[in-house]
C-alpha positions in Angstrom: 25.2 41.6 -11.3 23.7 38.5 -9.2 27.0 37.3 -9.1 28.3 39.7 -7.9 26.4 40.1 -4.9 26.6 36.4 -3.8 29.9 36.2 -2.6 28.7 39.0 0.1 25.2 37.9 0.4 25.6 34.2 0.8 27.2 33.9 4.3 24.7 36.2 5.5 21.9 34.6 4.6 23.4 31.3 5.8 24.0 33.2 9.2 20.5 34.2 9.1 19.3 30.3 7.8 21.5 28.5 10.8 19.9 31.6 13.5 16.2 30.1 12.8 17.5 26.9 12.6 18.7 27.1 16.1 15.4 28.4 17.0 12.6 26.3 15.4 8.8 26.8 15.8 5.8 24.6 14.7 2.9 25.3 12.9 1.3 28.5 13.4 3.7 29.7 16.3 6.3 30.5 13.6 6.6 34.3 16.0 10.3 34.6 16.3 10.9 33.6 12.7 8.2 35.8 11.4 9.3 38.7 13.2 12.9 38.3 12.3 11.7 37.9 8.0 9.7 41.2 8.4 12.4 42.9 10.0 14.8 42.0 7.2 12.7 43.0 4.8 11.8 46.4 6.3 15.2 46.8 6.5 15.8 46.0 2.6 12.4 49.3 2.1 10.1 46.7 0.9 6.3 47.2 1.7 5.5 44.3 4.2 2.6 42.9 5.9 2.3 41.0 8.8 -0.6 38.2 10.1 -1.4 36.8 7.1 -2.8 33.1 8.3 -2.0 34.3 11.6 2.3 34.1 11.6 2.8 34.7 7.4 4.4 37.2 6.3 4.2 38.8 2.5 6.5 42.0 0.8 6.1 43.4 -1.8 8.3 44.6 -4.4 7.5 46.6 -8.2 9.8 48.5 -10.5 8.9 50.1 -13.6 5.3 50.3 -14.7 4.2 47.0 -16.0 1.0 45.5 -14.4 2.4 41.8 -13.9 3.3 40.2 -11.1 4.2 36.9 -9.6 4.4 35.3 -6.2 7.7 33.5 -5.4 6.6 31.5 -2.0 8.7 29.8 0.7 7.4 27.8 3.9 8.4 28.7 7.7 7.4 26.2 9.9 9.8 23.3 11.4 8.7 19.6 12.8 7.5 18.1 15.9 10.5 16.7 16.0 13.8 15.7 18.7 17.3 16.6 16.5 20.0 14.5 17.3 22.6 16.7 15.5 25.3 18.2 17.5 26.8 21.0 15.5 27.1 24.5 16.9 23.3 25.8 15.1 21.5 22.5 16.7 17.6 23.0 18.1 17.8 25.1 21.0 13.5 23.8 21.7 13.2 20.3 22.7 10.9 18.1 21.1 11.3 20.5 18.0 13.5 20.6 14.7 13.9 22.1 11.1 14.0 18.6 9.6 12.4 19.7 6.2 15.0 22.6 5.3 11.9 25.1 5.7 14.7 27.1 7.2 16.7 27.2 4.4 13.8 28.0 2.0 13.1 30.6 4.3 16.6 32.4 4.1 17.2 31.7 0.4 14.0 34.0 -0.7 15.0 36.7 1.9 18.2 36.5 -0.1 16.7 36.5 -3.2 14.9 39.7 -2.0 17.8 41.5 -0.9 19.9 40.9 -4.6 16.4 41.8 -6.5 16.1 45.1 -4.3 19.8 45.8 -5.6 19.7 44.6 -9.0 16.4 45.9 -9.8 16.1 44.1 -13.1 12.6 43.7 -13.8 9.3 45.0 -14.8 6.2 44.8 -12.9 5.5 43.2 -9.3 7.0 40.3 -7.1 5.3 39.6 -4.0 7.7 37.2 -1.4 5.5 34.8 0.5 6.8 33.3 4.0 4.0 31.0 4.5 3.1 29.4 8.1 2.0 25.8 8.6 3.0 23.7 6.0 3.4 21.0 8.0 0.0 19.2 8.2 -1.6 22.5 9.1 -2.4 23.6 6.2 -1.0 27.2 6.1 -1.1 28.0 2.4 -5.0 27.4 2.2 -5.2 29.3 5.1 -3.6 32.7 2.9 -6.1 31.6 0.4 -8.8 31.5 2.5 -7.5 34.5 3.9 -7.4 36.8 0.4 -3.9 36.0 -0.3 -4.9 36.5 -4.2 -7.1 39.4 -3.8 -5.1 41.8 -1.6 -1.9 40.6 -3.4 -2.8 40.2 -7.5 -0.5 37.6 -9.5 -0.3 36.1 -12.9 1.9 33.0 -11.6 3.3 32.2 -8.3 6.1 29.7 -7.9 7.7 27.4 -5.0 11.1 25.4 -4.5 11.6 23.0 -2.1 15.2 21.1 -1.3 15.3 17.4 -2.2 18.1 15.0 -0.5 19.5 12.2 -3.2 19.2 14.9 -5.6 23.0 16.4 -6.7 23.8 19.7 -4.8 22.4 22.4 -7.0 20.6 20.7 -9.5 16.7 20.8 -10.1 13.9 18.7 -10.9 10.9 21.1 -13.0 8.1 18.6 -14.1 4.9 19.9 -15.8 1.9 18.0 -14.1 1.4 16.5 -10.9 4.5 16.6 -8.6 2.8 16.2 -5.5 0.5 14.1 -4.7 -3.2 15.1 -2.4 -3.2 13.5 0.6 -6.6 12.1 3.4 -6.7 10.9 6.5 -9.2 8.1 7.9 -10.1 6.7 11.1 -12.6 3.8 11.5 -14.4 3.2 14.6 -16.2 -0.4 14.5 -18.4 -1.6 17.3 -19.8 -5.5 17.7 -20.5 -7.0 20.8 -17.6 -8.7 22.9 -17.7 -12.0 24.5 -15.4 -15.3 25.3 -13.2 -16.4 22.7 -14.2 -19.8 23.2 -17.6 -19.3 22.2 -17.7 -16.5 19.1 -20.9 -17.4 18.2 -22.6 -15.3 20.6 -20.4 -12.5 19.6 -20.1 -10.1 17.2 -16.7 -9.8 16.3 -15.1 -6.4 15.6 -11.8 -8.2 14.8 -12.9 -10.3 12.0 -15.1 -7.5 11.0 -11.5 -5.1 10.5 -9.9 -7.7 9.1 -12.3 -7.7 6.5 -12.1 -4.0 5.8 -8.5 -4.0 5.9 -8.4 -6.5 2.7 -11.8 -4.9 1.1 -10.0 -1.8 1.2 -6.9 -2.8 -0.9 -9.7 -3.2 -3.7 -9.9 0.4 -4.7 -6.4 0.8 -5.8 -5.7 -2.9 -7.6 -9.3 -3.4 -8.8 -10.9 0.1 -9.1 -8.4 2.4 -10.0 -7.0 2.3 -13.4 -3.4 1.3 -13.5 -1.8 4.2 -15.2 -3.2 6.3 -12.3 -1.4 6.4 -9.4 -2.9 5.8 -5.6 -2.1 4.6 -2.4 -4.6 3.3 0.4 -2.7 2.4 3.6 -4.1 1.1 6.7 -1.2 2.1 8.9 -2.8 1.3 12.5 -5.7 -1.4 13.9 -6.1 -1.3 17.9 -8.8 -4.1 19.2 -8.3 -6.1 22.5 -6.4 -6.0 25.2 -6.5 -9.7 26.7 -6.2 -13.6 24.6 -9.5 -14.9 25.6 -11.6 -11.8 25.0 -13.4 -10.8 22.0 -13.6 -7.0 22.6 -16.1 -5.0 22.1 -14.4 -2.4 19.8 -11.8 -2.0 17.2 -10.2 1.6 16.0 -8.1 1.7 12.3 -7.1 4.4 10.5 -4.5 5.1 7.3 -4.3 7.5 4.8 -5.5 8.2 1.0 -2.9 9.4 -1.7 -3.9 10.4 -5.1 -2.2 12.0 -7.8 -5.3 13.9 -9.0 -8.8 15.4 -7.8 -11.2 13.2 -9.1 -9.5 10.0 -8.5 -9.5 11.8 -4.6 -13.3 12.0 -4.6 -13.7 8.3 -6.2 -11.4 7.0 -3.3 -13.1 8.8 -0.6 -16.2 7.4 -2.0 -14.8 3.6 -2.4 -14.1 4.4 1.3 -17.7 5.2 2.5 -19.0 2.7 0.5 -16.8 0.1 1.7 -17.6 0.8 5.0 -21.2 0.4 4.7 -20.7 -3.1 3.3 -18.8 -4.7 5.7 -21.1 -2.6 8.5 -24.0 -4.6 6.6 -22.2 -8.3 6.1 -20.5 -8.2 9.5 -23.4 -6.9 11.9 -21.2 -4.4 13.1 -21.6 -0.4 13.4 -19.0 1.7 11.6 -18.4 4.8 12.1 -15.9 6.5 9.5 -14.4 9.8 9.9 -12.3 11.2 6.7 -10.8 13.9 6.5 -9.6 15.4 3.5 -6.2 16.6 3.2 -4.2 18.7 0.6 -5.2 18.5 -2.6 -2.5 16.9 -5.2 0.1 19.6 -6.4 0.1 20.5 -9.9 2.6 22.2 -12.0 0.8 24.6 -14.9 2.3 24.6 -18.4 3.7 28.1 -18.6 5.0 28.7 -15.3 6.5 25.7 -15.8 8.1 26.4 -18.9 9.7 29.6 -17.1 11.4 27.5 -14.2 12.8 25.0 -16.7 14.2 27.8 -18.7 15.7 29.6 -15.2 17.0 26.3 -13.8 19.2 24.9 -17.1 20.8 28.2 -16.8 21.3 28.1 -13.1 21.4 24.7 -11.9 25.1 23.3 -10.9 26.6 21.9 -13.6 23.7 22.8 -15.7 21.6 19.5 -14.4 18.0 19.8 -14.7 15.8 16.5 -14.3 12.7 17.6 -16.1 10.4 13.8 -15.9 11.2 13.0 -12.4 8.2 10.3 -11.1 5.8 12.3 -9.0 5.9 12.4 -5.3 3.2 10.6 -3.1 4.4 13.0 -0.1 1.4 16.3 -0.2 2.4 19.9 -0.2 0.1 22.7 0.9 1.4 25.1 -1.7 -1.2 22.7 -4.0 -4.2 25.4 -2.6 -1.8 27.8 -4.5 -1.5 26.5 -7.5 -5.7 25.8 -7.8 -5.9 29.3 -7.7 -3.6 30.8 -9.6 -1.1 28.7 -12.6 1.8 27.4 -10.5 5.2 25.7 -10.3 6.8 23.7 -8.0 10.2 22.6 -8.3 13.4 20.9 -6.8 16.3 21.8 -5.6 18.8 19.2 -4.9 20.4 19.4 -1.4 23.0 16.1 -2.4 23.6 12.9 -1.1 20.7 11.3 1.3 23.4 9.2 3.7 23.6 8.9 6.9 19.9 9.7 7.8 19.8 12.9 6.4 16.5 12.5 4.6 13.8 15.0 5.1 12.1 14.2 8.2 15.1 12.5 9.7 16.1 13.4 13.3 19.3 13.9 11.9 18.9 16.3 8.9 20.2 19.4 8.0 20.4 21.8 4.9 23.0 21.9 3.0 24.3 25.9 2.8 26.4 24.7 -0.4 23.0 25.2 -2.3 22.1 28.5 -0.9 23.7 30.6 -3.9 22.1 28.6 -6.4 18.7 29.1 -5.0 19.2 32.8 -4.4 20.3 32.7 -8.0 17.1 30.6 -9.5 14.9 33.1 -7.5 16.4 36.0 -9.1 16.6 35.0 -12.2 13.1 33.4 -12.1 12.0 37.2 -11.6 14.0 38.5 -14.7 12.8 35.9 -17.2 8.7 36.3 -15.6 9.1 40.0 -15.6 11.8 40.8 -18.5 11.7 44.2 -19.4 
């Protein structure tokens, strides 16, 4: 029956996917686009409700008399961001693009709702999650925080995003971590600034950073074990301003990524502790601000199990990667998948040329792939909720 709807369905939705597109808006002001998914979903008689985290939007959807349900979850927002693209369904917002393919996630699970409102081949409850604020806002734990899981029950709740470099239509499912949780640091040092010529009646904040900067590369190669995976950068260091000066101040900051919670708090803790040393040896005052991020994103066995199944029977060319490496990019969907068992999963959007990597000025989503995700969404629904 899904295939028979597709060949109607799909230019629609792509219509609809280009339309927001052409209209992007960043985290929390997704208004347009959030009033546009309610709408079609009203339209399809699904019960919806609106202001979830502000801009999200959730329907619901039961047949028969089963008490499961599941979540199937897509993200809204677009990036801060100038497109360089040129095609007719470009950024209309300055400064502002889809450059993730949130829009296409977006337009797939409306799709997906409108064939599962037709075909009506389940048993029990899906609820369709369009999610604000991925982007570095943190929009999913916001619909936690929120009562996402109270006022909307679920057994299992399941997201998809697009991946360039994968083949059109095929998918990566890996049980585990697939994302990885992400921090942010900044490290404000303070010494005493003088002439360069004469650095012994200075305290320098330079030398002091420098130190930190290599002290700091010690809690991945010589406190982390090595089948565990971690990254500490230190992506910026501002001191001085003129060659003779010592300054008075220096500012770093970088960013934490861990593949799993513990090894997240050890790290933050490496950090601190790091800190106070070089504070000590170095007769400088630190002051640290870190700020935890997202969380690492991690698959669950069973819901896991039920995308693999879905995606060797949908994916183009029946290709399924099932141990692709994790990610060291974070995903907010991971305060999802702490509260309820989860998977993530990949849907390949083809070829990453020509600077169409996510995140790239010049990206765009590839509407080839929209069937096959419409498809994987339904079909997800009748294997989680077979009669």
């Amino acid at each position: 029956m899904i295939n028979e709807l597709l060949p109607a369905l799909t230019p629609k939705i792509a219509a609809f996917r280009r339309d927001i597109h052409a209209h992007p808006e960043l985290a929390f002001n997704e208004k347009r686009t959030a009033e546009k998914v309610a709408g079609y979903l009203e339209g399809l008689g699904l019960e919806v409700h609106r202001g979830i985290a502000r801009t999200g939007v959730v329907a619901k959807l039961s047949l028969g008399s089963s008490p499961r349900s599941i979540g199937l979850r897509a993200d809204m927002d677009a990036l801060p961001l100038t497109e360089l693209n040129t095609f007719p369904h470009h950024s209309t917002r300055d400064g502002t693009m889809h450059a993730c393919g949130h829009d296409g996630h977006t337009a797939m699970l409306l799709g997906a709702a409108e064939a599962l409102s037709r075909v009506r081949g389940f048993d029990g409850t899906v609820y369709f999650i369009f999610q604000p604020a991925e982007e570095h806002e943190g929009g999913g734990r916001v619909m936690v925080e929120e009562g996402l899981f109270d006022r909307f029950p679920m057994d299992m709740v399941f997201g998809l995003h697009n991946w360039p470099g994968l083949p059109a239509g095929s998918f990566g499912v890996t049980e585990g971590p697939v994302m990885a949780g992400t921090d942010r640091f900044e490290i404000g040092i303070t010494g005493h600034g003088g002439h360069a010529a004469m650095p012994h009646q200075a305290v320098d904040v330079v030398l002091a950073g420098s130190a930190l900067v290599q002290a700091l590369q010690s809690l991945v190669s010589r406190n982390t074990d090595p089948l565990d995976s971690a990254v500490v950068s230190v992506t910026r260091f501002h001191a001085g301003h003129a060659d003779n000066v010592l300054p008075e101040t220096a500012v770093l900051g970088g960013t934490v990524r861990t593949l799993n919670g513990e090894l997240q708090d050890a790290l933050e803790a490496g950090v601190r502790r790091i800190c106070t040393g070089i504070e000590a040896t170095y007769r400088v005052s630190i002051d640290l601000r870190y700020e935890r991020g997202y969380p690492p994103t991690v698959n669950a066995p069973a819901p896991s199990e039920i995308a693999r199944d879905v995606a060797q029977h949908v994916a183009t060319d029946g290709l399924v990667y099932l141990q692709l490496p994790p990610s060291m990019g974070a995903e907010d969907f991971a305060y999802m998948a702490k509260v309820v068992p989860a998977c993530y999963v990949w849907l390949g959007n083809g070829p990453g040329e020509g600077g169409c990597m996510l995140h790239s000025p010049h990206y765009d989503f590839n509407d080839e792939i929209i069937a096959t995700g419409i498809r994987y969404w339904v079909r997800l629904v009748e294997r989680a909720l077979a009669p």
